[in-house]
PDBQT receptor file of N, H, CA, C and O in Angstrom, charges set to zero:
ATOM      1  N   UNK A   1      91.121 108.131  92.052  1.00  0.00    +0.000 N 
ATOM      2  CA  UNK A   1      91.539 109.450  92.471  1.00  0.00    +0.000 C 
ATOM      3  C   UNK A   1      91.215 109.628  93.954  1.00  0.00    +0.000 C 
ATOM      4  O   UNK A   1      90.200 109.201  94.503  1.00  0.00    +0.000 OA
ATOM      5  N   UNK A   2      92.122 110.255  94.482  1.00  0.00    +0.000 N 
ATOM      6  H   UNK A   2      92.947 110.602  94.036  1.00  0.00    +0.000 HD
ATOM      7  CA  UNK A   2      92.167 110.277  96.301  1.00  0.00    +0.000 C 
ATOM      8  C   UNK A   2      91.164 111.440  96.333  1.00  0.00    +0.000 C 
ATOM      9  O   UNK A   2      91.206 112.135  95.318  1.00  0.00    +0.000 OA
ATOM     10  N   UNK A   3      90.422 111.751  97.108  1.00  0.00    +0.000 N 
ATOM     11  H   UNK A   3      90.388 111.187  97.933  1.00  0.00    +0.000 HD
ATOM     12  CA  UNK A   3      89.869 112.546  97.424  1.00  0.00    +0.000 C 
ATOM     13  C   UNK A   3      90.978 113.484  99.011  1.00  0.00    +0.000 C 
ATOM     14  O   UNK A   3      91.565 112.794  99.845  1.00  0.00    +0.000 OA
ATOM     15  N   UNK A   4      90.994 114.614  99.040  1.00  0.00    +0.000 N 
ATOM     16  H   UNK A   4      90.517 115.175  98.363  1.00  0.00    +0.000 HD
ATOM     17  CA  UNK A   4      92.161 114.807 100.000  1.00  0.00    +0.000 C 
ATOM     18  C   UNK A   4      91.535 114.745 101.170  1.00  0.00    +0.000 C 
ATOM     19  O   UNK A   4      90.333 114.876 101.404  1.00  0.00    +0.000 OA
ATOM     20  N   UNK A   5      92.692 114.473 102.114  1.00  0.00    +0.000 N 
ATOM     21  H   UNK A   5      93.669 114.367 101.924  1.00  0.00    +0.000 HD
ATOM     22  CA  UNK A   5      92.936 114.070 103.639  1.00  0.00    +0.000 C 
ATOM     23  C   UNK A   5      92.311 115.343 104.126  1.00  0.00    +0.000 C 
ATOM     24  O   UNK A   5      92.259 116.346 103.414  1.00  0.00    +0.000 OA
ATOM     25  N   UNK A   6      91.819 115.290 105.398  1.00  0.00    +0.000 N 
ATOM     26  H   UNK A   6      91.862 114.475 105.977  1.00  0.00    +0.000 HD
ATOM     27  CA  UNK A   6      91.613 116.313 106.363  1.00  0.00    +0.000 C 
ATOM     28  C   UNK A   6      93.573 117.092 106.394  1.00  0.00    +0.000 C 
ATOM     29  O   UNK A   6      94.690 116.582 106.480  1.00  0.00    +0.000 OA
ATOM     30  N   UNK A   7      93.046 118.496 106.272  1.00  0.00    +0.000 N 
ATOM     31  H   UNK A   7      92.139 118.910 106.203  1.00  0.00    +0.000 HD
ATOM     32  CA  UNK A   7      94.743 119.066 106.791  1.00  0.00    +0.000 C 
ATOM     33  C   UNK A   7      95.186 119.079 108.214  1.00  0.00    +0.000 C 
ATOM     34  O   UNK A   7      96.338 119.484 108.375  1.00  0.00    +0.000 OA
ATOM     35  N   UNK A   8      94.557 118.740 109.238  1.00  0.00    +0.000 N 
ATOM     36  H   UNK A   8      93.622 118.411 109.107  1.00  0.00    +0.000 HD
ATOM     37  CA  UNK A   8      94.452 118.549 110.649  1.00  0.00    +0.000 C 
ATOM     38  C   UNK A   8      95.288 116.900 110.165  1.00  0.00    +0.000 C 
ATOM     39  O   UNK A   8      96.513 116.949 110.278  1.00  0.00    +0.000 OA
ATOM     40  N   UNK A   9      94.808 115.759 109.746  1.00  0.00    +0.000 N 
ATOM     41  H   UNK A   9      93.813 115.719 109.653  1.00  0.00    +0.000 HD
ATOM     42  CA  UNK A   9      95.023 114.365 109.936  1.00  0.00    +0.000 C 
ATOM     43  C   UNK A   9      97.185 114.827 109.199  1.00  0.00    +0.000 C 
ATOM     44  O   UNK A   9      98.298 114.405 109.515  1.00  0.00    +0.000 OA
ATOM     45  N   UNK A  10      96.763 115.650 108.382  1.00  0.00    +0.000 N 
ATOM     46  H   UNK A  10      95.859 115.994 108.125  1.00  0.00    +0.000 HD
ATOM     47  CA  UNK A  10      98.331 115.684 107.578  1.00  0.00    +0.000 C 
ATOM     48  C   UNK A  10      99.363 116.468 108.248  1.00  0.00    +0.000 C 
ATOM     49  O   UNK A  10     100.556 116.212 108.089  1.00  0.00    +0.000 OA
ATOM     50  N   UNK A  11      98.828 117.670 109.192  1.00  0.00    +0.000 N 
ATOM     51  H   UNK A  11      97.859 117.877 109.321  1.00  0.00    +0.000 HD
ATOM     52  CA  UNK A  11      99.420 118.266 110.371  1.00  0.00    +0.000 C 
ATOM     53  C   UNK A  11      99.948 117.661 111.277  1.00  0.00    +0.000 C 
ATOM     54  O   UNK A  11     100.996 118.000 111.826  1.00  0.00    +0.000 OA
ATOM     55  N   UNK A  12      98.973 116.244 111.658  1.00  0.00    +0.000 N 
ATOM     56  H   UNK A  12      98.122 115.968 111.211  1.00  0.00    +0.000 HD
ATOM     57  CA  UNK A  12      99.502 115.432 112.793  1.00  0.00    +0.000 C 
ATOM     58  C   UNK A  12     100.309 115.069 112.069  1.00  0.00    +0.000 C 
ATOM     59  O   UNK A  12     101.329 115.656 112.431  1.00  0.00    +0.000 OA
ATOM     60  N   UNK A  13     100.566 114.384 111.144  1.00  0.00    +0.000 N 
ATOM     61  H   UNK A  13      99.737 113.907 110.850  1.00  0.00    +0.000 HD
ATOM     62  CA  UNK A  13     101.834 113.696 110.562  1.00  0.00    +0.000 C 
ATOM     63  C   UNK A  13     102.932 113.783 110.673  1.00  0.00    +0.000 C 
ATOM     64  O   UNK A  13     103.782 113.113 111.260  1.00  0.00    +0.000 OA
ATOM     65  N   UNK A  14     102.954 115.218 109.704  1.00  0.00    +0.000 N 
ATOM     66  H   UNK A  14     102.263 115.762 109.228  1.00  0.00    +0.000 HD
ATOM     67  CA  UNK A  14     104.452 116.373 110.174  1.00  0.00    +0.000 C 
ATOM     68  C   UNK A  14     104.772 116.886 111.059  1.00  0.00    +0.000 C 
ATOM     69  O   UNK A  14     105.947 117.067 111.378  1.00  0.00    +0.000 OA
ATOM     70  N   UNK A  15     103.517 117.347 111.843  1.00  0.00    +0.000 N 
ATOM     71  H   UNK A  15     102.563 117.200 111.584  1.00  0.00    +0.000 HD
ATOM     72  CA  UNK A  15     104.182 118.349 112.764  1.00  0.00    +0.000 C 
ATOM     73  C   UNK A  15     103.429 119.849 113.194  1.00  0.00    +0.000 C 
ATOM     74  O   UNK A  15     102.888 120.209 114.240  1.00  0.00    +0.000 OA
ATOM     75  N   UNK A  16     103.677 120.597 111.775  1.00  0.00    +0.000 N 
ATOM     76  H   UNK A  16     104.116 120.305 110.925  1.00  0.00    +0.000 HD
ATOM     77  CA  UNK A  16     102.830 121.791 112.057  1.00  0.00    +0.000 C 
ATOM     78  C   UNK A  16     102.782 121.880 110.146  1.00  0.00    +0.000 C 
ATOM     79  O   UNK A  16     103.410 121.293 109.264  1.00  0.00    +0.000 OA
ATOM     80  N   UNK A  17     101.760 122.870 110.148  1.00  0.00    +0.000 N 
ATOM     81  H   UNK A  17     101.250 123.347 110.864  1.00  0.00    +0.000 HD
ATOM     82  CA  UNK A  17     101.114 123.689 108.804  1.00  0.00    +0.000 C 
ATOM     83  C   UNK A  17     102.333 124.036 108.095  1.00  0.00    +0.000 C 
ATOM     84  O   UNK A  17     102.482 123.709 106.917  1.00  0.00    +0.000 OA
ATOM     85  N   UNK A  18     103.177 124.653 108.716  1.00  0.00    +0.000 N 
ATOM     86  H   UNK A  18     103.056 124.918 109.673  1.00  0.00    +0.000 HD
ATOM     87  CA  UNK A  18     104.331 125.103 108.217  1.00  0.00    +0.000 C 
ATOM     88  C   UNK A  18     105.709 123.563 107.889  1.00  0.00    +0.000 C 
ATOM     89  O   UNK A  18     106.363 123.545 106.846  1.00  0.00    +0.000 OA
ATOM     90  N   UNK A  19     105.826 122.779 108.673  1.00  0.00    +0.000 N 
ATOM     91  H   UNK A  19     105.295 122.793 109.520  1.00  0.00    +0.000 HD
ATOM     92  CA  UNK A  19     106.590 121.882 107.658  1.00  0.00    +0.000 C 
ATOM     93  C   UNK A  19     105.874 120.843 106.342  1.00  0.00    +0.000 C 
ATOM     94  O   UNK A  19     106.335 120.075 105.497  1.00  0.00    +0.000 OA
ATOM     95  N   UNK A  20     104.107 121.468 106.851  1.00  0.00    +0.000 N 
ATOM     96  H   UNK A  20     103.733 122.092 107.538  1.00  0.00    +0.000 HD
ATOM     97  CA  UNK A  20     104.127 120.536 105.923  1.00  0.00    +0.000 C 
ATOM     98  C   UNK A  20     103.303 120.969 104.436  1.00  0.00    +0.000 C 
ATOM     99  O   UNK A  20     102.662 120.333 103.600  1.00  0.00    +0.000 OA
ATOM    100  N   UNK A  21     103.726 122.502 104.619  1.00  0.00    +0.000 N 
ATOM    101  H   UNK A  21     104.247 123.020 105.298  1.00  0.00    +0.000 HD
ATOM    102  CA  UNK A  21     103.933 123.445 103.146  1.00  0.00    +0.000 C 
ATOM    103  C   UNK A  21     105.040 123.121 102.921  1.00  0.00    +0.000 C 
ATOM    104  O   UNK A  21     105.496 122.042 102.544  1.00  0.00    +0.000 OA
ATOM    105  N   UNK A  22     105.475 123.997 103.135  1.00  0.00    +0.000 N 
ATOM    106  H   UNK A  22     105.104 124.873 103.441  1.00  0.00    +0.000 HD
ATOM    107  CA  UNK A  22     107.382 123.646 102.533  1.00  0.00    +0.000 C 
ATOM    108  C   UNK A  22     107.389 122.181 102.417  1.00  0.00    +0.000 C 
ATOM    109  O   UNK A  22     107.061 122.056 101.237  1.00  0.00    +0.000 OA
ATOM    110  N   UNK A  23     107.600 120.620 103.019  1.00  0.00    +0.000 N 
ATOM    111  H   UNK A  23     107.866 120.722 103.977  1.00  0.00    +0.000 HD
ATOM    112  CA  UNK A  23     107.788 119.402 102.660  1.00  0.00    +0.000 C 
ATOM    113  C   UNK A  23     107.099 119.086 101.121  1.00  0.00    +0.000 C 
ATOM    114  O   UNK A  23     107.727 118.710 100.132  1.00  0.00    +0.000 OA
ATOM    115  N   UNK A  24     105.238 119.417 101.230  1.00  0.00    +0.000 N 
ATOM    116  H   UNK A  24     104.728 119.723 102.033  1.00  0.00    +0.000 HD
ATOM    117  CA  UNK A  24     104.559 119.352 100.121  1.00  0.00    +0.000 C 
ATOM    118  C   UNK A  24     105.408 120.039  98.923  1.00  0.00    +0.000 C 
ATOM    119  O   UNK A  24     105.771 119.385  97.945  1.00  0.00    +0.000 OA
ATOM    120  N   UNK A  25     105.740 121.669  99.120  1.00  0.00    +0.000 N 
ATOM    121  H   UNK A  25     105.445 122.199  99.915  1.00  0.00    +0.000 HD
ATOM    122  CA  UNK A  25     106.316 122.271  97.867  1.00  0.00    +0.000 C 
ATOM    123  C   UNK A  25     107.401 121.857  97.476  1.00  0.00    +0.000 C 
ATOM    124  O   UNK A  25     107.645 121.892  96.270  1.00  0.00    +0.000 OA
ATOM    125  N   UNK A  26     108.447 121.298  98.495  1.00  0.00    +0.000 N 
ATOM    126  H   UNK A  26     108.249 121.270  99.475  1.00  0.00    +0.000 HD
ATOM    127  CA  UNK A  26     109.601 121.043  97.673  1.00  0.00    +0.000 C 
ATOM    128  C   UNK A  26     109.064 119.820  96.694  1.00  0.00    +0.000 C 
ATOM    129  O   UNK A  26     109.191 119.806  95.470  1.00  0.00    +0.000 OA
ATOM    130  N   UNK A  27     108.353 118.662  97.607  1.00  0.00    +0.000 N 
ATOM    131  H   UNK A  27     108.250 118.674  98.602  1.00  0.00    +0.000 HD
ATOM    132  CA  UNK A  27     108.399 117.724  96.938  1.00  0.00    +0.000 C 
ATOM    133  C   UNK A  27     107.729 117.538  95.864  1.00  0.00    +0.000 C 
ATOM    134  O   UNK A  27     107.778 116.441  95.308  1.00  0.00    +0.000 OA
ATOM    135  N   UNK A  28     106.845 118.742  95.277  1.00  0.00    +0.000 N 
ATOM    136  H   UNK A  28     106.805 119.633  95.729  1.00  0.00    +0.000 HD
ATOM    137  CA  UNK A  28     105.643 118.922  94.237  1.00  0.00    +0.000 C 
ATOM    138  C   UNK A  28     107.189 119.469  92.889  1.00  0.00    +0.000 C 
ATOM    139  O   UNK A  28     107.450 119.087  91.749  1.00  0.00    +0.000 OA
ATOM    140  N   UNK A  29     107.654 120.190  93.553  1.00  0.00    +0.000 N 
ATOM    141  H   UNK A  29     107.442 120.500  94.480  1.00  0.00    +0.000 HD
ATOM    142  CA  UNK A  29     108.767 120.740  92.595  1.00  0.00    +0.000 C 
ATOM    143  C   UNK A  29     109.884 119.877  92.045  1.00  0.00    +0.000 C 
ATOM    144  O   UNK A  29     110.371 119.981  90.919  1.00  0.00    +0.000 OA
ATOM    145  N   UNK A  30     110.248 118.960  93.043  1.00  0.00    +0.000 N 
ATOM    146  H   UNK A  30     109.853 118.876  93.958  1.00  0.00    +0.000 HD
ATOM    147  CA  UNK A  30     111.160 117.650  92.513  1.00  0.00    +0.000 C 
ATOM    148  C   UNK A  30     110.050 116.799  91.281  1.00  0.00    +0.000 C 
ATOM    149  O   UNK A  30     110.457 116.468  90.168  1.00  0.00    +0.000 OA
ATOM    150  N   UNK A  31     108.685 116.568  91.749  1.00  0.00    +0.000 N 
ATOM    151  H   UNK A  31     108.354 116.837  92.654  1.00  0.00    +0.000 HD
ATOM    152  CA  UNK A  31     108.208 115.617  90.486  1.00  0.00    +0.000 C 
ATOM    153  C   UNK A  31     108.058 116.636  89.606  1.00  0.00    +0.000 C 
ATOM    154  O   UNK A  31     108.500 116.249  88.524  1.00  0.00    +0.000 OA
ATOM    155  N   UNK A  32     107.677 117.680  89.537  1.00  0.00    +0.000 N 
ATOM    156  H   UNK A  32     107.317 117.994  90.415  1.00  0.00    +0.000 HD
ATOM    157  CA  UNK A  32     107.595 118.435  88.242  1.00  0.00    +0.000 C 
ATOM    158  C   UNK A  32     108.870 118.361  87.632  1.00  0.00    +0.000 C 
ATOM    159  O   UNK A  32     108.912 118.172  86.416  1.00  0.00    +0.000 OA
ATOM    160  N   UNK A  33     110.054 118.496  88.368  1.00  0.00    +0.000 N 
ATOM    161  H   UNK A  33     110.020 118.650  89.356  1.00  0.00    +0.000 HD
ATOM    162  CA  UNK A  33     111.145 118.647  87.239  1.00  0.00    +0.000 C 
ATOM    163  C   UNK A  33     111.855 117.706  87.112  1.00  0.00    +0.000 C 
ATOM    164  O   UNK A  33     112.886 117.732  86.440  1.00  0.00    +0.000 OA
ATOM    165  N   UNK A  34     111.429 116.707  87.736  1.00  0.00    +0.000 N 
ATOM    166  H   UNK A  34     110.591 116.685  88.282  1.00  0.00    +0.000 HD
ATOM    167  CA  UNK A  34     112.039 115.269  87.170  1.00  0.00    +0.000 C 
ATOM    168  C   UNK A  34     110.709 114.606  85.638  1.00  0.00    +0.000 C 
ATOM    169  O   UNK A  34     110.887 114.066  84.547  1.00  0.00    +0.000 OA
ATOM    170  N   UNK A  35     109.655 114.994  86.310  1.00  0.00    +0.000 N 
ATOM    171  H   UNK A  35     109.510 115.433  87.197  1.00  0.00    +0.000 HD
ATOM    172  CA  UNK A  35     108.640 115.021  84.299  1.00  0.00    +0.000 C 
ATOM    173  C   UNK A  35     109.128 116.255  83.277  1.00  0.00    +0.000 C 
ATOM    174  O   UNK A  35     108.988 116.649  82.119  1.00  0.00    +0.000 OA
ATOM    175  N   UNK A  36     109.590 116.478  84.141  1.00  0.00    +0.000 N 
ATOM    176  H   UNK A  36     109.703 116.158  85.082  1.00  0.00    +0.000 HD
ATOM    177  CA  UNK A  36     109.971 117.229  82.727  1.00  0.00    +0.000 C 
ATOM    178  C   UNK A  36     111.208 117.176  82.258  1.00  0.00    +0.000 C 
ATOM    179  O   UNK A  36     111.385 117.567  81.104  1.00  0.00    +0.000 OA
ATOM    180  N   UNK A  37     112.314 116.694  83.020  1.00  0.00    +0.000 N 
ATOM    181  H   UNK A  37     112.170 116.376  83.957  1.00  0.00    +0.000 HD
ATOM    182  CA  UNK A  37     113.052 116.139  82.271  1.00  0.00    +0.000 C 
ATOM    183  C   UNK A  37     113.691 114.731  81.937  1.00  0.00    +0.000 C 
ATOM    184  O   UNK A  37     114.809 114.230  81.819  1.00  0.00    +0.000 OA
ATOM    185  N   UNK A  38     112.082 114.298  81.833  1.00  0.00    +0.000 N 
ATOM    186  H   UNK A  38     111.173 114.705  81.929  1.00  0.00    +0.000 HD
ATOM    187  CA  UNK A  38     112.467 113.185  81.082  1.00  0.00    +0.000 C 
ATOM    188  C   UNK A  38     111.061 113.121  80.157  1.00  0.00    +0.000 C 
ATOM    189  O   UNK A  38     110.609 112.203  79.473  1.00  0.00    +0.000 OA
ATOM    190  N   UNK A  39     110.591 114.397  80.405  1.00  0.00    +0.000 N 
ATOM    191  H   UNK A  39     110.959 115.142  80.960  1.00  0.00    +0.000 HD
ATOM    192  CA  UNK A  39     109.226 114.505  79.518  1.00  0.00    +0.000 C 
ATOM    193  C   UNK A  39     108.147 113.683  79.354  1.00  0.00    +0.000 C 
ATOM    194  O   UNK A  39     107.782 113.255  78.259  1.00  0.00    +0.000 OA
ATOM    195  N   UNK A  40     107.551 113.416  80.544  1.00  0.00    +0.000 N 
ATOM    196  H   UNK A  40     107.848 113.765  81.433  1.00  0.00    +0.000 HD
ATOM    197  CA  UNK A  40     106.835 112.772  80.996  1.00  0.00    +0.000 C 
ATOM    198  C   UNK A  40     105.438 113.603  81.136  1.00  0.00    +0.000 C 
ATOM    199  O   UNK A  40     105.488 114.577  81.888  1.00  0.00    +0.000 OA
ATOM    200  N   UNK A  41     104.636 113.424  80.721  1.00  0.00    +0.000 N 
ATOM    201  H   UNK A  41     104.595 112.633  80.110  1.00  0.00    +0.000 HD
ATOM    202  CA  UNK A  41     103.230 114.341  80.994  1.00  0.00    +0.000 C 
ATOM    203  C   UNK A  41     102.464 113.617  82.258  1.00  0.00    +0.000 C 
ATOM    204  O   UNK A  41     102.218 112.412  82.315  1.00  0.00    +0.000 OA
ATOM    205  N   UNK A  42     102.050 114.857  83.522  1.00  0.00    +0.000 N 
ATOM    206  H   UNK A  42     102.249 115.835  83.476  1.00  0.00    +0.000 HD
ATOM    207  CA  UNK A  42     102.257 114.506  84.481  1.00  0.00    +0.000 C 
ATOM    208  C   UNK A  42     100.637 113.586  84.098  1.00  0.00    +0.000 C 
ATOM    209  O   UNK A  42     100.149 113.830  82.995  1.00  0.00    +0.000 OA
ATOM    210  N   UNK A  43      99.940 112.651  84.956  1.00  0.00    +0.000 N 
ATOM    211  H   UNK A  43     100.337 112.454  85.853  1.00  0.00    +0.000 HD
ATOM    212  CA  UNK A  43      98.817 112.622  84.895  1.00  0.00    +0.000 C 
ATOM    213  C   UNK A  43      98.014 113.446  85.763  1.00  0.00    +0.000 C 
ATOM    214  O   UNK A  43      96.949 113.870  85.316  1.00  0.00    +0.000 OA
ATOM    215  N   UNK A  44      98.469 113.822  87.282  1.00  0.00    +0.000 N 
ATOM    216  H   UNK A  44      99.334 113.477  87.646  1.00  0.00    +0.000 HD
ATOM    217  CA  UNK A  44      97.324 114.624  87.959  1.00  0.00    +0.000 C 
ATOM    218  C   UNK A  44      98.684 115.950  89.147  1.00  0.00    +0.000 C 
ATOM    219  O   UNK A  44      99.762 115.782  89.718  1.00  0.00    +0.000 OA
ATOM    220  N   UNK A  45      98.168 116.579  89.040  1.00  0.00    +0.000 N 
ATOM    221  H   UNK A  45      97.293 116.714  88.576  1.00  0.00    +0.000 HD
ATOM    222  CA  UNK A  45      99.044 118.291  89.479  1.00  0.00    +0.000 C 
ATOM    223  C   UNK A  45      99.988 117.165  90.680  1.00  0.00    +0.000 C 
ATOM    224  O   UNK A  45      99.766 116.173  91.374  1.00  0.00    +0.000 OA
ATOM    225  N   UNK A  46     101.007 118.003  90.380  1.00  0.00    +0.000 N 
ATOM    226  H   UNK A  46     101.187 118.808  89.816  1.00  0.00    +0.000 HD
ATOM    227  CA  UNK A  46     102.282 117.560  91.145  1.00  0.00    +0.000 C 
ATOM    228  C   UNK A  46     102.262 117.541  92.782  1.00  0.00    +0.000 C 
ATOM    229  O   UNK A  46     103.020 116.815  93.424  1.00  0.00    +0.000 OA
ATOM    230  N   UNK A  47     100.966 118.737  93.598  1.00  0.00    +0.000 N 
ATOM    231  H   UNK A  47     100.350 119.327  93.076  1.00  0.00    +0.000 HD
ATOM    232  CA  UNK A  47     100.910 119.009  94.741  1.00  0.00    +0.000 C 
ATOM    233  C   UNK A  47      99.896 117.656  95.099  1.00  0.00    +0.000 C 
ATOM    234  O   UNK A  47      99.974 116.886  96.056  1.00  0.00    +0.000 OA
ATOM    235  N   UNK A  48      99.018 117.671  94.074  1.00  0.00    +0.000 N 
ATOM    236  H   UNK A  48      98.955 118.297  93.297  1.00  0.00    +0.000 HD
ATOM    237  CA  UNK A  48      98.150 116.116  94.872  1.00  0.00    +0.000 C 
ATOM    238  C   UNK A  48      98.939 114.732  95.022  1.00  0.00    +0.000 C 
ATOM    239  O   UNK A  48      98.612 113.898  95.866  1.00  0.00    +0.000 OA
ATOM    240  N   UNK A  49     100.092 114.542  94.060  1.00  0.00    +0.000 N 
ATOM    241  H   UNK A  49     100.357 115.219  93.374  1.00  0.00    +0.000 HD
ATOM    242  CA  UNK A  49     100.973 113.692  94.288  1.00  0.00    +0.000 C 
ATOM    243  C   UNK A  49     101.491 113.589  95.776  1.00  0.00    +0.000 C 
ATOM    244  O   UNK A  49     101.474 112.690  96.617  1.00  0.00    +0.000 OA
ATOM    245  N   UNK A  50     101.944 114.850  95.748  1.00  0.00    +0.000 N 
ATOM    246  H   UNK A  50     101.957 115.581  95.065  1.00  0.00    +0.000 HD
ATOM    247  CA  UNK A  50     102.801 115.101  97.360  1.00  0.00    +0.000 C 
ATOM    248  C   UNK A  50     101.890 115.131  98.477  1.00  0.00    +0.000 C 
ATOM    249  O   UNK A  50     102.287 114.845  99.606  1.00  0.00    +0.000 OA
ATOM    250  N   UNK A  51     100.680 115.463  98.238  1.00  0.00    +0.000 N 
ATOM    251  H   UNK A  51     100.358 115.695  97.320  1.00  0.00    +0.000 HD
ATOM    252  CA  UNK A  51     100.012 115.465  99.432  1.00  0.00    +0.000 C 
ATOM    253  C   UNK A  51      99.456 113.984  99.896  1.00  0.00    +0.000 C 
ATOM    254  O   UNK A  51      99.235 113.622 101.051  1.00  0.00    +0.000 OA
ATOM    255  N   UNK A  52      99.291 113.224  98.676  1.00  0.00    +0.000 N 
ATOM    256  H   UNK A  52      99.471 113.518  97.738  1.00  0.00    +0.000 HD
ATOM    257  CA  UNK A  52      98.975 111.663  99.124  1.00  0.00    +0.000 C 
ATOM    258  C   UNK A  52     100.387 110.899  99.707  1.00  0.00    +0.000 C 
ATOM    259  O   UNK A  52     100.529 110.040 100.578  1.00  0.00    +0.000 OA
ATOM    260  N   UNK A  53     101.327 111.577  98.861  1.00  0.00    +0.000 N 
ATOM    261  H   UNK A  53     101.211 112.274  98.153  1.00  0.00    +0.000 HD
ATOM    262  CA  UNK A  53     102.222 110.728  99.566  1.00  0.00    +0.000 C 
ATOM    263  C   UNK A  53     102.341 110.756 101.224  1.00  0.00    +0.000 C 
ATOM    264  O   UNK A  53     102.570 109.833 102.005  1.00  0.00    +0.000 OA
ATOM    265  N   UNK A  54     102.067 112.355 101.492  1.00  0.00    +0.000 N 
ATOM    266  H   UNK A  54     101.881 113.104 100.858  1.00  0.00    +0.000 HD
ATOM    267  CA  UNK A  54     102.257 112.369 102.977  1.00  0.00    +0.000 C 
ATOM    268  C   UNK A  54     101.257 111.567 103.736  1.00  0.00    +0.000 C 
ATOM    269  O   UNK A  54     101.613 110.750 104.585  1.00  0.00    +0.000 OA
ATOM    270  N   UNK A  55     100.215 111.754 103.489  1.00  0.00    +0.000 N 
ATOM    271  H   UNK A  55      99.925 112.418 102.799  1.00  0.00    +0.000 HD
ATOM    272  CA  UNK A  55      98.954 110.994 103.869  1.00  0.00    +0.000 C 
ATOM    273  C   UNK A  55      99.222 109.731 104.234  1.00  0.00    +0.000 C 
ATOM    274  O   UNK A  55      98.895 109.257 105.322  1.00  0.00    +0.000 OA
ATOM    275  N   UNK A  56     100.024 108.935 103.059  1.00  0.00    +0.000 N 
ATOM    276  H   UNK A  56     100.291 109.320 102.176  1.00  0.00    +0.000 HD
ATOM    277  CA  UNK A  56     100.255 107.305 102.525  1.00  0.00    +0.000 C 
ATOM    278  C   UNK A  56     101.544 107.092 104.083  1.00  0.00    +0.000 C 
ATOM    279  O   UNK A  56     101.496 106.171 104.898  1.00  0.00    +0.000 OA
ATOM    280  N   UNK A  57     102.312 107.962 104.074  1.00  0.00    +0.000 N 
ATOM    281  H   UNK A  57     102.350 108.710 103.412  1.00  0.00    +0.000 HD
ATOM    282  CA  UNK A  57     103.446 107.740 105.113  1.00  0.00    +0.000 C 
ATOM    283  C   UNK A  57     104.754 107.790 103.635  1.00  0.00    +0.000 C 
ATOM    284  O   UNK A  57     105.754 108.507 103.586  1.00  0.00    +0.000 OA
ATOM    285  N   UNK A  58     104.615 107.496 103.330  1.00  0.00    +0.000 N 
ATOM    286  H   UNK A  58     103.803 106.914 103.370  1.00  0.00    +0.000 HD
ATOM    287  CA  UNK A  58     105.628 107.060 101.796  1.00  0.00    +0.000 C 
ATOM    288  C   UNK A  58     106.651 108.813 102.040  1.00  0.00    +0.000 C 
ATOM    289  O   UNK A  58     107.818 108.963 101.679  1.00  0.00    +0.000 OA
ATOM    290  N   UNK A  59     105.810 109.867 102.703  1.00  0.00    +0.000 N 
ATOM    291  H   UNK A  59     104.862 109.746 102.997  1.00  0.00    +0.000 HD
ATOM    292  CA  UNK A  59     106.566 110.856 102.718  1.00  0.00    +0.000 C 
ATOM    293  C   UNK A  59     106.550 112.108 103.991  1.00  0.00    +0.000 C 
ATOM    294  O   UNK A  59     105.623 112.866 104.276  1.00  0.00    +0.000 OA
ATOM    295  N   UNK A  60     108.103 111.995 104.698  1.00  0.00    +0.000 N 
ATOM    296  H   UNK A  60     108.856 111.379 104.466  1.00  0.00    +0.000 HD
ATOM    297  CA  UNK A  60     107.405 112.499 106.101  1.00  0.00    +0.000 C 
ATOM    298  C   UNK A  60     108.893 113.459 106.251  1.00  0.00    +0.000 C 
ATOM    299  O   UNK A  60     109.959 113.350 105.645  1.00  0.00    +0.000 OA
ATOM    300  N   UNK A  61     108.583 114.137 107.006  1.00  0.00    +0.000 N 
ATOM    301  H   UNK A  61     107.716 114.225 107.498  1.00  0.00    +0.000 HD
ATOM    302  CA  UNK A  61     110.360 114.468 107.847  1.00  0.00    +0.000 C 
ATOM    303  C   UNK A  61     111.118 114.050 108.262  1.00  0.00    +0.000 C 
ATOM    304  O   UNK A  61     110.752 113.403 109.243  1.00  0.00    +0.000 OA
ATOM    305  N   UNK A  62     112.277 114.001 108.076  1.00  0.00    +0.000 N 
ATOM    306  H   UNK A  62     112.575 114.526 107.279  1.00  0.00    +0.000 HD
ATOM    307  CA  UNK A  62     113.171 113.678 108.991  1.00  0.00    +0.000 C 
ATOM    308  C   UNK A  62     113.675 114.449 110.013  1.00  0.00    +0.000 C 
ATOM    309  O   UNK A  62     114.027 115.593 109.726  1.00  0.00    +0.000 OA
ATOM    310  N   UNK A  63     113.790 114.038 111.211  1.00  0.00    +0.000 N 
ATOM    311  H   UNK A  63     113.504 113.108 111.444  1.00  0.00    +0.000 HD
ATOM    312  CA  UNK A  63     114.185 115.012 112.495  1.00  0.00    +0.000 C 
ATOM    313  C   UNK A  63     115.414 114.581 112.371  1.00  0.00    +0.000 C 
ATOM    314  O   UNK A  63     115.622 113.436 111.970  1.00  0.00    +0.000 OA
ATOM    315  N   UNK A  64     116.543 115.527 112.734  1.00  0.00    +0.000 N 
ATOM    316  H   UNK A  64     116.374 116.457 113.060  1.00  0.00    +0.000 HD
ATOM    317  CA  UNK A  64     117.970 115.234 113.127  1.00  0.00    +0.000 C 
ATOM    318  C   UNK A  64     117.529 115.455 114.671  1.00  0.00    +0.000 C 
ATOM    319  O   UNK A  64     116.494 115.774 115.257  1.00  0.00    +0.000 OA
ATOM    320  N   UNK A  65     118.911 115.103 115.034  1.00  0.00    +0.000 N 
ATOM    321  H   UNK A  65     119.751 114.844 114.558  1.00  0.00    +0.000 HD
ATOM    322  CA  UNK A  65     119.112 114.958 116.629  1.00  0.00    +0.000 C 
ATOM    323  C   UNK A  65     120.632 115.483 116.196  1.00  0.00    +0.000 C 
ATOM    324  O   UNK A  65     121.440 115.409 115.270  1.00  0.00    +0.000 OA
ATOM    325  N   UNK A  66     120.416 116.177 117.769  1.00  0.00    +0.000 N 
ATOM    326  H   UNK A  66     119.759 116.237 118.521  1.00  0.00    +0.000 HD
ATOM    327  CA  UNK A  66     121.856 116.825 118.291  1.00  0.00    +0.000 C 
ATOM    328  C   UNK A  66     122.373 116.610 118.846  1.00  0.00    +0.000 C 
ATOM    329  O   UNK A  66     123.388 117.280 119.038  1.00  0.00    +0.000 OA
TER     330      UNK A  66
């Protein structure tokens, strides 16, 4: 079990506090409803998933360009 990242180390990652609520929530909400529909019992809350992933790099933003 990960113990969590500094939110400063996960800020640098993304960007700011704010993309990287919204990035975390959407992506906590995609694994919840992909276990559940395929009924999968999660093993550990859907937000610690997402937050390691960001940590790991496995999950970041994408910037468009204009």
């Amino acid at each position: 079990m990960m113990l969590y990242p500094p939110v400063a180390e996960l800020v640098d990652k993304i960007g700011s506090r704010y993309q990287l609520v919204n990035l975390v929530a959407k992506r906590a909400r995609t694994i919840s409803s992909e276990a559940e529909e395929k009924q999968i019992p999660l093993e550990r809350k859907a937000v610690s998933t997402a937050i390691e992933e960001v940590y790991t790099g496995k999950l970041s933003i994408e910037h468009e360009q204009h």
